[in-house]
NUMIRO-100648 format. One record per atom (N, C-alpha, C): y, x, z. Coordinates in pm, whole numbers, padded with zeros to 5 digits, always signed. Atoms other than C-alpha are relative to their C-alpha. Layout:
% residues N
YXZ
...
***
This chain:
% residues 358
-00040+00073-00120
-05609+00819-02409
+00034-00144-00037
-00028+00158+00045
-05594+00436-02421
+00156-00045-00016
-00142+00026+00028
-05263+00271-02520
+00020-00073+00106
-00018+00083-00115
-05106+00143-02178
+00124-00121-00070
-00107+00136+00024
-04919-00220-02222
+00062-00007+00108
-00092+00004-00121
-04779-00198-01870
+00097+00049+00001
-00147-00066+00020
-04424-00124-01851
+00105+00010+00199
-00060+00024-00123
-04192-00033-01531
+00040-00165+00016
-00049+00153-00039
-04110-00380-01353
+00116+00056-00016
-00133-00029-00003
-03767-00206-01320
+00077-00016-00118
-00045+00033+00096
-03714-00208-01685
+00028-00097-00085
+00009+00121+00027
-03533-00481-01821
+00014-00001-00172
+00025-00067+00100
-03506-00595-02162
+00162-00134-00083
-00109+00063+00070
-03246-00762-02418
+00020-00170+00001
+00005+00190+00027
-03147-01180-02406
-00027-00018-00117
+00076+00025+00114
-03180-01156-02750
-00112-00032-00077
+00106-00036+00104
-03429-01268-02972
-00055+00017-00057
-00022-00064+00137
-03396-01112-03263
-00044+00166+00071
+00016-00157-00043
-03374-00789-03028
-00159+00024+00068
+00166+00051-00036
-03749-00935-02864
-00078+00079-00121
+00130-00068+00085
-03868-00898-03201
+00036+00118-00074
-00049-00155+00048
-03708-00567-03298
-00112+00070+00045
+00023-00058-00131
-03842-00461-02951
-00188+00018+00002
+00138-00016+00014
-04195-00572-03059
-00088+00022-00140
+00010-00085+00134
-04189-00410-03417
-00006+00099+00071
+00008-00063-00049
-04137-00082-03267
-00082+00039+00068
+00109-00035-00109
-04388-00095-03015
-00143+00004-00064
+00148+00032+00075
-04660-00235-03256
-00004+00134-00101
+00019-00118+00054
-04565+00069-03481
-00023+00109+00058
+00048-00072-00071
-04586+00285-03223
-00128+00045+00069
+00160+00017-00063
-04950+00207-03091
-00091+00019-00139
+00045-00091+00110
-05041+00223-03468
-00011+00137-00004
-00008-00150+00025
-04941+00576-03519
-00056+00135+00127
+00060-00082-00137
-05069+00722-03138
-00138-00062-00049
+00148+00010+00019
-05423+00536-03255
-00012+00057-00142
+00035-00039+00109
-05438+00665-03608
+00016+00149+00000
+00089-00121-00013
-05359+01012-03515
-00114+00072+00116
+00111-00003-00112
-05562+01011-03185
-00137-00007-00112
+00116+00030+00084
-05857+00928-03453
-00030+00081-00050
-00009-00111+00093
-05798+01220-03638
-00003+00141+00069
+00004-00093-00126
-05731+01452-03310
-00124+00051+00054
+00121-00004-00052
-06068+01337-03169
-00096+00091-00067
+00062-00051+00050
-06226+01493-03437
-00026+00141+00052
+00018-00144-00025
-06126+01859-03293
+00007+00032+00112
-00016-00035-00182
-06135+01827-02905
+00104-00021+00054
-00105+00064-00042
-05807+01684-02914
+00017-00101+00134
+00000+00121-00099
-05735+01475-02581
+00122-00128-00084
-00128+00044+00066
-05422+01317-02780
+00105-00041+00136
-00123+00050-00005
-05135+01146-02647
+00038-00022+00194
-00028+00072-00103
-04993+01067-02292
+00122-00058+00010
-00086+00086+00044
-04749+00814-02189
+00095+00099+00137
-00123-00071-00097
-04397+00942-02027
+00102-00144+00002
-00113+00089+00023
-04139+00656-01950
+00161+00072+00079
-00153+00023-00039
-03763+00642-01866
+00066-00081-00007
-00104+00119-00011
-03507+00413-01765
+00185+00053+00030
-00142+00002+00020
-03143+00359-01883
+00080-00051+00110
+00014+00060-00121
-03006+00315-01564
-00026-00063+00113
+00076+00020-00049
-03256+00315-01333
-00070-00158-00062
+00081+00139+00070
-03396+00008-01570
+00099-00098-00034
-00105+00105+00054
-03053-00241-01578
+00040-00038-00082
+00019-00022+00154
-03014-00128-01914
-00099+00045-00072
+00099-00064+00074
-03333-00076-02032
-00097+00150+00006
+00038-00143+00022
-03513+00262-02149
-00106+00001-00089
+00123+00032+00134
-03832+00323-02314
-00133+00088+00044
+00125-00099-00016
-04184+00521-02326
-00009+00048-00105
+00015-00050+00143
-04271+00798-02554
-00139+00035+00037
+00109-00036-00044
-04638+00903-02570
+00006+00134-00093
-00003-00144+00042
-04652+01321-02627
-00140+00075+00020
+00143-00112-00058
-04871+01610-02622
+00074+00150+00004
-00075-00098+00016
-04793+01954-02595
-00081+00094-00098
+00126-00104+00121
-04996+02255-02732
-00154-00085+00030
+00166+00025+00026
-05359+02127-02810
-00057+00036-00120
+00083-00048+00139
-05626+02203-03088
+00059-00067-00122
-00065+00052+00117
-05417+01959-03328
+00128+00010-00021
-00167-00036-00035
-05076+01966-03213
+00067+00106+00099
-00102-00120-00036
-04791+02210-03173
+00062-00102+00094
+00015+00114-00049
-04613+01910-03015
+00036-00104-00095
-00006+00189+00058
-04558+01551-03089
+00051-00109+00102
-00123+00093-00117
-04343+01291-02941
-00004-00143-00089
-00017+00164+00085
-04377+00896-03074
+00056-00087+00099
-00068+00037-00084
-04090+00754-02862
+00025-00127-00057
-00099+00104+00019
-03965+00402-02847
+00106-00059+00116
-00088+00009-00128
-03664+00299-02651
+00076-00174-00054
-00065+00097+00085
-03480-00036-02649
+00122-00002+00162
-00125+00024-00102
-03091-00027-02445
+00083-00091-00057
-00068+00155+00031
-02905-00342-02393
+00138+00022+00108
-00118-00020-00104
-02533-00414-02215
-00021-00132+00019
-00054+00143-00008
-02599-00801-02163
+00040-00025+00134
-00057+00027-00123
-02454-00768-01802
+00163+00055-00016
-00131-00036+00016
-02139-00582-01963
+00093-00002-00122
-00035+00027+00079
-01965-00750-02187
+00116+00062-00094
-00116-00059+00097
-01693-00530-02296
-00050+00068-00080
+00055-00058+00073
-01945-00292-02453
-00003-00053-00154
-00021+00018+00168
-01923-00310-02864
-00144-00006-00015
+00192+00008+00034
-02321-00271-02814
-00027-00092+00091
+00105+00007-00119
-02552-00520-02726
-00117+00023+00041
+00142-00066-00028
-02870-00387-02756
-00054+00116-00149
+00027-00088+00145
-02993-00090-02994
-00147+00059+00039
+00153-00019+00023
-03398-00076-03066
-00069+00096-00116
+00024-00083+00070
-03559+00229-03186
-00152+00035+00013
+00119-00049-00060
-03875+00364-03254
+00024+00171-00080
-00057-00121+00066
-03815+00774-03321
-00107+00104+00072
+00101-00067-00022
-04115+01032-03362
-00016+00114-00076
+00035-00161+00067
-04196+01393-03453
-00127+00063+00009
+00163-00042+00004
-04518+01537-03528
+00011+00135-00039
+00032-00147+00025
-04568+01892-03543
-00162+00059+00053
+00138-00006+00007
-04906+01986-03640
-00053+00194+00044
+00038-00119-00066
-05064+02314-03463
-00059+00084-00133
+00055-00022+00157
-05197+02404-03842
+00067+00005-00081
-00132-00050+00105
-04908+02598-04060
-00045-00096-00091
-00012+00058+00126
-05050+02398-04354
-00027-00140+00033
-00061+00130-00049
-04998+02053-04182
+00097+00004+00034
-00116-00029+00012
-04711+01946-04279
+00094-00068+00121
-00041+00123-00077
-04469+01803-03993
+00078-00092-00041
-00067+00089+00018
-04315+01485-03996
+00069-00083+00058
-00125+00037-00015
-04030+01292-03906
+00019-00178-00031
+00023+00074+00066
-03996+00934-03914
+00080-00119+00136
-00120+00047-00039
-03684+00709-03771
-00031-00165+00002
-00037+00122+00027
-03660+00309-03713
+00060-00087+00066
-00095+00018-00113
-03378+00158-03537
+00055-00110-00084
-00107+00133+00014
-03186-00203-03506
+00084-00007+00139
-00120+00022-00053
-02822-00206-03374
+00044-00102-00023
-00047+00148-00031
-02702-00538-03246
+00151+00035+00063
-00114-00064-00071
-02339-00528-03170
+00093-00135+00015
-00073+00097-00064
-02110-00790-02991
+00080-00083-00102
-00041+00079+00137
-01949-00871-03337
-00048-00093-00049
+00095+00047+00073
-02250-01029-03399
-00061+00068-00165
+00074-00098+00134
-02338-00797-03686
-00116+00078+00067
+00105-00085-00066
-02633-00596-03683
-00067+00040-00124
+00075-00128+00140
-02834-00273-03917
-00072+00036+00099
+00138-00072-00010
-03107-00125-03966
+00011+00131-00052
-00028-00116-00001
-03168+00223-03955
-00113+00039-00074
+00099-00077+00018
-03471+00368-04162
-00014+00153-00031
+00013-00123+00009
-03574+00728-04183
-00131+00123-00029
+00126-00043-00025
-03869+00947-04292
+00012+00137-00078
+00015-00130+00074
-03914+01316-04411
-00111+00053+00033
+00131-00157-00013
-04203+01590-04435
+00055+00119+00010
-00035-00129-00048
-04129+01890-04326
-00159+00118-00020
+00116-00114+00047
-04426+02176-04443
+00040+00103+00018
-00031-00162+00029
-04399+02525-04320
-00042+00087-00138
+00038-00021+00121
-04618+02572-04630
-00009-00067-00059
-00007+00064+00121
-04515+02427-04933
-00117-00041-00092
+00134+00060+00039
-04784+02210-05076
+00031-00125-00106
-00032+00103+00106
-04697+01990-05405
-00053-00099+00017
+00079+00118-00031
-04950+01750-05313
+00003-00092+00062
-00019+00048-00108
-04860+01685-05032
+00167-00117+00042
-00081+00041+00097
-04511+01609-05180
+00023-00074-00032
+00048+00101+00096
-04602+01392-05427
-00067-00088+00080
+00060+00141-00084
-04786+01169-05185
+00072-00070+00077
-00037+00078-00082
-04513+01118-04951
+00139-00040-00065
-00123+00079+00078
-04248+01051-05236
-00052-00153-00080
+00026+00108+00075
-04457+00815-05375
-00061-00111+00084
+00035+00102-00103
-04548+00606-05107
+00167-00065+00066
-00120-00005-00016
-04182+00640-04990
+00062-00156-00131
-00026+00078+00115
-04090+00459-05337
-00021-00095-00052
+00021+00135-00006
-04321+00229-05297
-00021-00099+00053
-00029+00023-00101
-04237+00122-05010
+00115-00118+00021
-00151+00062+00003
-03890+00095-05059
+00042-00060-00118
-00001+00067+00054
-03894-00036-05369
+00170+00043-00050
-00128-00006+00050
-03492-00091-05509
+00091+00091+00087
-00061-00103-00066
-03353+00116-05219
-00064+00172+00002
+00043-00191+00025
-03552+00444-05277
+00131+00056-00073
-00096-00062+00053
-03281+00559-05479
+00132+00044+00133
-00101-00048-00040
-03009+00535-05298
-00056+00096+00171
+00035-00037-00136
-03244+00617-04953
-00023+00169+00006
+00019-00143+00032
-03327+00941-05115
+00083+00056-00039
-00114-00068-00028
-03009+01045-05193
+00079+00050+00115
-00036+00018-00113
-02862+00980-04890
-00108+00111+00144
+00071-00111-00075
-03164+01162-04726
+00043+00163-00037
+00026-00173+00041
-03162+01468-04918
+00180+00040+00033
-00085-00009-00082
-02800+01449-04818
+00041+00076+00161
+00007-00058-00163
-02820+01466-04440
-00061+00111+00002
+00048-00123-00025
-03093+01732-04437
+00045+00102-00035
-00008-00108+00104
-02953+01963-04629
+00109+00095+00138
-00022-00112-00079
-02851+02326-04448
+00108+00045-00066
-00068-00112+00067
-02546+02450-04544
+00036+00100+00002
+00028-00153+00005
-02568+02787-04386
-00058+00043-00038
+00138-00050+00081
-02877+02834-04510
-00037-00013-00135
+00007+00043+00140
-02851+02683-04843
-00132-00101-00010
+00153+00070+00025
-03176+02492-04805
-00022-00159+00109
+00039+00095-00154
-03309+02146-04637
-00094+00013+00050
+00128-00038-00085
-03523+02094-04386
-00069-00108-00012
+00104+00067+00083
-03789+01959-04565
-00003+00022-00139
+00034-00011+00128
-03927+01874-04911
+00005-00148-00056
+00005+00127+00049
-03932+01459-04895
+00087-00057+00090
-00149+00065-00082
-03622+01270-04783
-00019-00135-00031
-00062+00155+00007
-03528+00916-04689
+00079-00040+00082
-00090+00020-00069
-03255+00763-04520
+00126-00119-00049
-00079+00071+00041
-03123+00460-04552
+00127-00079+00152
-00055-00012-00090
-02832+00396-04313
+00095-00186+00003
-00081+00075+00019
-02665+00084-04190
-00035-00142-00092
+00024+00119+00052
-02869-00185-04384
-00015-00085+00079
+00009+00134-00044
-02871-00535-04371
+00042-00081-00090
-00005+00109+00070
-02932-00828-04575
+00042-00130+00117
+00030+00093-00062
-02874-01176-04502
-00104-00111+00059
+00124+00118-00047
-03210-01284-04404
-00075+00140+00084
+00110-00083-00110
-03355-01107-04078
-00114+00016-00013
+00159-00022+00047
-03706-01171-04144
-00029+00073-00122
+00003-00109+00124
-03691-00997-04461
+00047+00152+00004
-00041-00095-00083
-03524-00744-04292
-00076+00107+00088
+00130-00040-00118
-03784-00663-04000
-00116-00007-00112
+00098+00022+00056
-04046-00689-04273
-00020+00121-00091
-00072-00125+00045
-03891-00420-04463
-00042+00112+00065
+00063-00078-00115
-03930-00239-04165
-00090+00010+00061
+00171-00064-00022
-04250-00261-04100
-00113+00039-00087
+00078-00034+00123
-04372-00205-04426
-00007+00138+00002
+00012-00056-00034
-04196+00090-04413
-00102+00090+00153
+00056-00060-00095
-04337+00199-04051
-00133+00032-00042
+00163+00004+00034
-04688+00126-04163
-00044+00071-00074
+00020-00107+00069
-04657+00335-04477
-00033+00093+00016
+00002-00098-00035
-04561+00614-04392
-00093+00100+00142
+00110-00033-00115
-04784+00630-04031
-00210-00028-00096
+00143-00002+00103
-05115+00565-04326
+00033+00101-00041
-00003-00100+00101
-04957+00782-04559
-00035+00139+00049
+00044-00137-00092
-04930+01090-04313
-00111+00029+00068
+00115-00031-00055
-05225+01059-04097
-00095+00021-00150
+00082-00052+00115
-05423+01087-04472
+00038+00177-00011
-00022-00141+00053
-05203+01383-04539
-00067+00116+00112
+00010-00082-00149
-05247+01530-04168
-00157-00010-00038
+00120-00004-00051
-05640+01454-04165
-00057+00073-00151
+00029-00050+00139
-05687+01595-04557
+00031+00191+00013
-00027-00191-00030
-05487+01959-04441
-00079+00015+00109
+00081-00097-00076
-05686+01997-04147
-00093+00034-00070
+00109+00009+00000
-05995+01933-04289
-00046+00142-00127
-00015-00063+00141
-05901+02194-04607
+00009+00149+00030
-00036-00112-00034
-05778+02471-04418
-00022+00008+00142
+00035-00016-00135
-05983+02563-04104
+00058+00094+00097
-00043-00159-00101
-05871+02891-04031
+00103+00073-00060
-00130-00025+00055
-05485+02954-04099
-00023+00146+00031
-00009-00179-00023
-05432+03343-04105
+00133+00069+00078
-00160-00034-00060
-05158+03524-03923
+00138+00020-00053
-00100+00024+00088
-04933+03526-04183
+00084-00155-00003
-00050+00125+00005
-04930+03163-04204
+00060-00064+00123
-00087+00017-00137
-04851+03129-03853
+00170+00057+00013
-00164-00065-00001
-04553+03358-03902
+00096-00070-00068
-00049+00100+00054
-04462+03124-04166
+00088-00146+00053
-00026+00104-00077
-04469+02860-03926
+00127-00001+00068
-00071-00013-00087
-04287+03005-03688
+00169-00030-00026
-00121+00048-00047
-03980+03055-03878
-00010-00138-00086
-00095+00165+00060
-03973+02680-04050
+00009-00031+00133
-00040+00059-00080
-03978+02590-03715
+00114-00015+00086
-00125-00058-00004
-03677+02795-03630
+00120-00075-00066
-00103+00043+00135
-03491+02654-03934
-00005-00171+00050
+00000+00163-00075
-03599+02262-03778
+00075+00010+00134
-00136+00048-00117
-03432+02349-03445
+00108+00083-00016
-00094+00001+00017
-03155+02481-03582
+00080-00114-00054
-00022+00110-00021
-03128+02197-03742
+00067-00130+00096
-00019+00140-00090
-03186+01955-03531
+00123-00027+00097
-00139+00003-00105
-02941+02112-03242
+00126+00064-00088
-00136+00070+00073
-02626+02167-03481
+00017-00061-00089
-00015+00034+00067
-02661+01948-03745
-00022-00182+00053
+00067+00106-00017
-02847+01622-03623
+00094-00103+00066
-00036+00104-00058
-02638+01368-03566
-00052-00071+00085
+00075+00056-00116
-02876+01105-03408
-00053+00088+00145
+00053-00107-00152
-02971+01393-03147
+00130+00017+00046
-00078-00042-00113
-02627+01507-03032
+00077-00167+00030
-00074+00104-00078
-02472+01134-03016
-00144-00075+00094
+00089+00069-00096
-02831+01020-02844
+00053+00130+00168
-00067-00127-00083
-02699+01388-02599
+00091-00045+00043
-00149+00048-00034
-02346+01232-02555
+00039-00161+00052
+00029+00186-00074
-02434+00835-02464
-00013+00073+00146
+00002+00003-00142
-02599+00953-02152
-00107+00141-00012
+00015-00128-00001
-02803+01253-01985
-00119-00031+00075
+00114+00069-00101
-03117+01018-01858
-00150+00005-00084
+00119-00047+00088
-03370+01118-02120
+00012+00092-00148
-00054-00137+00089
-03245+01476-02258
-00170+00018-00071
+00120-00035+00011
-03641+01574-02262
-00022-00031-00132
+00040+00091+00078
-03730+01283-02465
+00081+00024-00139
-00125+00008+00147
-03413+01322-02734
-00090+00146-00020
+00032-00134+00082
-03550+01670-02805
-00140+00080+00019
+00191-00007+00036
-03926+01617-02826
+00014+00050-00128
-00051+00000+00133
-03811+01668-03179
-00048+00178+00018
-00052-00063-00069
-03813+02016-03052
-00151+00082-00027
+00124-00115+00025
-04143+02288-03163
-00008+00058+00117
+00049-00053-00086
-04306+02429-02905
+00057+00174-00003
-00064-00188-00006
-04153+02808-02984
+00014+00024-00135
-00092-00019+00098
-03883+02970-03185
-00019+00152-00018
-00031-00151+00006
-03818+03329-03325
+00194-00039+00078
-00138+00062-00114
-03491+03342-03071
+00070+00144-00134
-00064-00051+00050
-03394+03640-03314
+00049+00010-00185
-00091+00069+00120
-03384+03475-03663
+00125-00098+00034
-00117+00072-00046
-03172+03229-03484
+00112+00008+00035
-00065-00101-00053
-02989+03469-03369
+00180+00063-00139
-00079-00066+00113
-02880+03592-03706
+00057-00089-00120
-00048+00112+00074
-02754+03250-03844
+00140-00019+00092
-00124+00042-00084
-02454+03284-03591
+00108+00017-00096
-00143-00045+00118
-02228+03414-03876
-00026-00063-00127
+00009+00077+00059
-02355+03177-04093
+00086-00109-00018
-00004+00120+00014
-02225+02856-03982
+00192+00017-00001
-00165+00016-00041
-01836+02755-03934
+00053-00020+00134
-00061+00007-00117
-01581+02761-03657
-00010-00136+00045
+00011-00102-00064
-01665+02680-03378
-00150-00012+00030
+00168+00008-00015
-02048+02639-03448
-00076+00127+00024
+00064-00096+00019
-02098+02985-03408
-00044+00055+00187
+00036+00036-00068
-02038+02922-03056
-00092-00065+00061
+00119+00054-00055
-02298+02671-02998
-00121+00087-00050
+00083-00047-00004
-02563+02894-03159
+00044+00096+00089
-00001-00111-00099
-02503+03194-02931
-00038-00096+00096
+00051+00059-00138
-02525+02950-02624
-00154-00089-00050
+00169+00037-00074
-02850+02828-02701
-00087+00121-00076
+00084-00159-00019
-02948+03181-02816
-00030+00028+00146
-00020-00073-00153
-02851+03273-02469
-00115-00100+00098
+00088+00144-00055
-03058+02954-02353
-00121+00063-00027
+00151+00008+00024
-03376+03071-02482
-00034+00148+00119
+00113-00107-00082
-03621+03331-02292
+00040+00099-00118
+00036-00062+00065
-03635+03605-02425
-00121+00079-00042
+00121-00007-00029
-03955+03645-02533
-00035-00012-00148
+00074+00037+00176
-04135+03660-02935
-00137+00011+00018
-00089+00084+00022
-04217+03418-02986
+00069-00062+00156
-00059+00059-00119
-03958+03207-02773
-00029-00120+00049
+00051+00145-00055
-04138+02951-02575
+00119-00095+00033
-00085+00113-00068
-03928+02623-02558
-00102-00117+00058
+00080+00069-00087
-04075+02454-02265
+00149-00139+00024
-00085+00089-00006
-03919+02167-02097
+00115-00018+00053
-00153-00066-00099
-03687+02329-01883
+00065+00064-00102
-00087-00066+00142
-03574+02525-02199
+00122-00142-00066
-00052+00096+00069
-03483+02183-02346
+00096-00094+00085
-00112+00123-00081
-03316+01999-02060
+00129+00133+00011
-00120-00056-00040
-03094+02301-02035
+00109-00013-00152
-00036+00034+00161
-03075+02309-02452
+00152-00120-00037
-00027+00123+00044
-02952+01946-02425
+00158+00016+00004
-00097-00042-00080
-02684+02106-02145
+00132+00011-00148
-00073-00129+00084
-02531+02326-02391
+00049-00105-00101
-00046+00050+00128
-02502+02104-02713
+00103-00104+00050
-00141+00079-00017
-02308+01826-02493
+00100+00064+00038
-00141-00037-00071
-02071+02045-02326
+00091+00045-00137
-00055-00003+00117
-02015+02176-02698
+00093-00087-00006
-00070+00087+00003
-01918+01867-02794
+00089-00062+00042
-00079+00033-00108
-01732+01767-02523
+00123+00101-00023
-00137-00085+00030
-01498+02082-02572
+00037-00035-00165
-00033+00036+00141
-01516+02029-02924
+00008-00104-00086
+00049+00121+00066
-01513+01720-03040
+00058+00002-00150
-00046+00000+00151
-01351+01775-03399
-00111+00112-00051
+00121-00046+00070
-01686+01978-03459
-00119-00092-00035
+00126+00085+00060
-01877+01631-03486
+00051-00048-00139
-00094+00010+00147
-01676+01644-03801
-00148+00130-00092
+00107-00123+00085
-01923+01945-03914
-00115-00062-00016
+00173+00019-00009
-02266+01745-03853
-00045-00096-00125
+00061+00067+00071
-02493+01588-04085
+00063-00124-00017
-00003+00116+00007
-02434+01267-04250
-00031-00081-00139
+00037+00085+00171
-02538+00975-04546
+00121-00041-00058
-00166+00033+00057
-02268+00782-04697
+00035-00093+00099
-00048+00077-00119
-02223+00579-04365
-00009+00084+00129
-00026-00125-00134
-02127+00785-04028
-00017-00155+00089
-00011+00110-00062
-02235+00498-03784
+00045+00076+00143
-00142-00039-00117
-01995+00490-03478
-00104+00012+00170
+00081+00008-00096
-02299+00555-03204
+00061+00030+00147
-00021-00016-00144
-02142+00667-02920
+00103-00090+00023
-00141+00107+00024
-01822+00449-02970
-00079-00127+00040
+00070+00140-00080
-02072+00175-02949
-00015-00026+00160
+00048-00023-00154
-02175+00257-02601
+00119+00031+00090
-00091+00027-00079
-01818+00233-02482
+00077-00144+00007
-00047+00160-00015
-01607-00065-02369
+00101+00021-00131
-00052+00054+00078
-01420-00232-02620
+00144-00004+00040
-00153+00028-00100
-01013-00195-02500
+00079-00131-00039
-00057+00168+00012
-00979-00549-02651
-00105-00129+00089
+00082+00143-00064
-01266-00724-02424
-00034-00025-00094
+00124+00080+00071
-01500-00807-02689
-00005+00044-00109
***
């Protein structure tokens, strides 16, 4: 499907601009990665991608477009969202504009691996402002090769921060009910920022670019290797995919504080989100986790269909979203339990007023 440049008139966009060219990093990485795997899609009767938008209050503050797919001959789903929300009409806010581009690929082919891949600039009334990078592989089937290609692109990418980005990754992911992360290649660098912006944004698109080459090779190399997955390998699939939205909904920071800002593009936050779960491995991680997380899995046990496997459609997920904020909301000394690097950035705090005016 062609890449549309038209955007709601309703949606406005940041005074900034610095946040302009955040706003048009993001977008340019985004139209990369919907044409490079569309290229690769086409090959198998794939239609690829369509465009979905939303607006951050009805447009005043912004919003964004993600272009998705659901089940097709290549993809399980896939979500390559970018969003950019601004307060420059409300000055008490600690935020003034925060530009992201945030995408999940889940490949319909157990031995395509999915991937994960984060890039966000927070501007904040202080006048300070970070960068967010983020990228993992995720493989229901473990594939060394595959591995090794996206640590070493990763590395050379990032150059003097791989170290600490891969610590810090393998950090966050990591399961501690389960003992295991979710994945095999971590990055995560949280909260950077030099003193020279352009070097900065450059950084960041090096990264973007990488990793959207690096993967579409990996993605167009496993289809082409393994035509006809077996039912085993599907089962395989099924539960890493299980083990990713467990993940994602109690551990994921960026998902439950994007859940707890606002409730105007739940869908979109949990594209992240596999097309269907085993609802009864999930089931049996309730006595796994700690008080009172054992709560939120039961309620989005109870959330799913019951059905093997458990289709999560989109109504599954706007109710999903339900569940994890009201969690929070009762619990708030359980965002003490969730994922994090060696910086906990203050996201929802941003998105409130300031009780000093500025």
């Amino acid at each position: 499907m062609p890449i549309s440049s038209t955007v709601d008139p309703r949606r406005t966009h940041p005074e900034s601009a610095l946040a302009g060219r955040a706003r048009e990093l993001v977008r340019h990485l985004q139209h990369q990665l919907v044409k490079q795997l569309e290229a690769v899609a086409s090959q198998y009767g794939d239609e690829g991608f369509s465009p979905v938008d939303w607006l951050r209050d009805e447009g005043r503050h912004g919003g964004g477009r993600r272009y998705a797919t659901k089940e097709s001959p290549v993809f399980n789903r896939a979500s390559i969202n970018i969003s950019t929300v601004h307060y420059d009409d409300l000055r008490d806010k600690r935020l003034r504009s925060a530009t992201a581009l945030s995408t999940i690929i889940h490949p319909d082919n157990p031995h395509a691996p999915s991937m994960h891949m984060h890039i966000s600039w927070t501007d904040l009334r202080d006048e300070t402002s970070y960068w967010r990078l983020m990228a993992d592989l995720n493989p229901s089937l473990p594939n060394r090769e595959h591995q090794q290609r996206f640590d070493a692109l990763l590395q050379q990418t990032t150059g003097e921060h791989y170290e600490a980005g891969k610590a810090q990754g393998e950090r966050y992911f990591f399961i501690p009910a389960l003992e295991r992360h979710r994945g095999v290649s971590h990055f995560y660098l949280e909260g950077y920022r030099s003193d020279d912006f352009d070097a900065d944004i450059e950084l960041a698109r090096r990264f973007g670019t990488a990793v959207t080459d690096g993967y579409t090779e990996i993605l167009e190399q496993a289809l082409s290797s393994n035509p006809s997955p077996t039912d085993e390998d599907y089962a395989r699939q099924l539960a890493y995919h299980t083990v990713y939205f467990f993940q994602v909904l109690t551990l994921d920071r960026g998902t439950t504080s994007g859940l707890l800002v606002h409730d105007q593009n739940d869908i979109g936050i949990l594209a992240s989100l596999p097309s269907a779960v085993d609802r009864e491995l999930l089931g049996s991680w309730r006595e796994k986790v700690p008080v009172p997380q054992g709560e939120l899995v039961r309620n989005l046990v109870a959330t799913l269909p019951d059905e093997d496997p458990c289709p999560v459609t989109d109504a599954v997920r706007k109710e999903l979203a339900n569940q994890v904020r009201e969690h929070y909301q009762s619990h708030p000394e359980a965002l003490q339990l969730q994922a994090s690097g060696d910086v906990i950035p203050p996201t929802v705090k941003n998105h409130h007023s300031d009780p000093n005016g500025g």
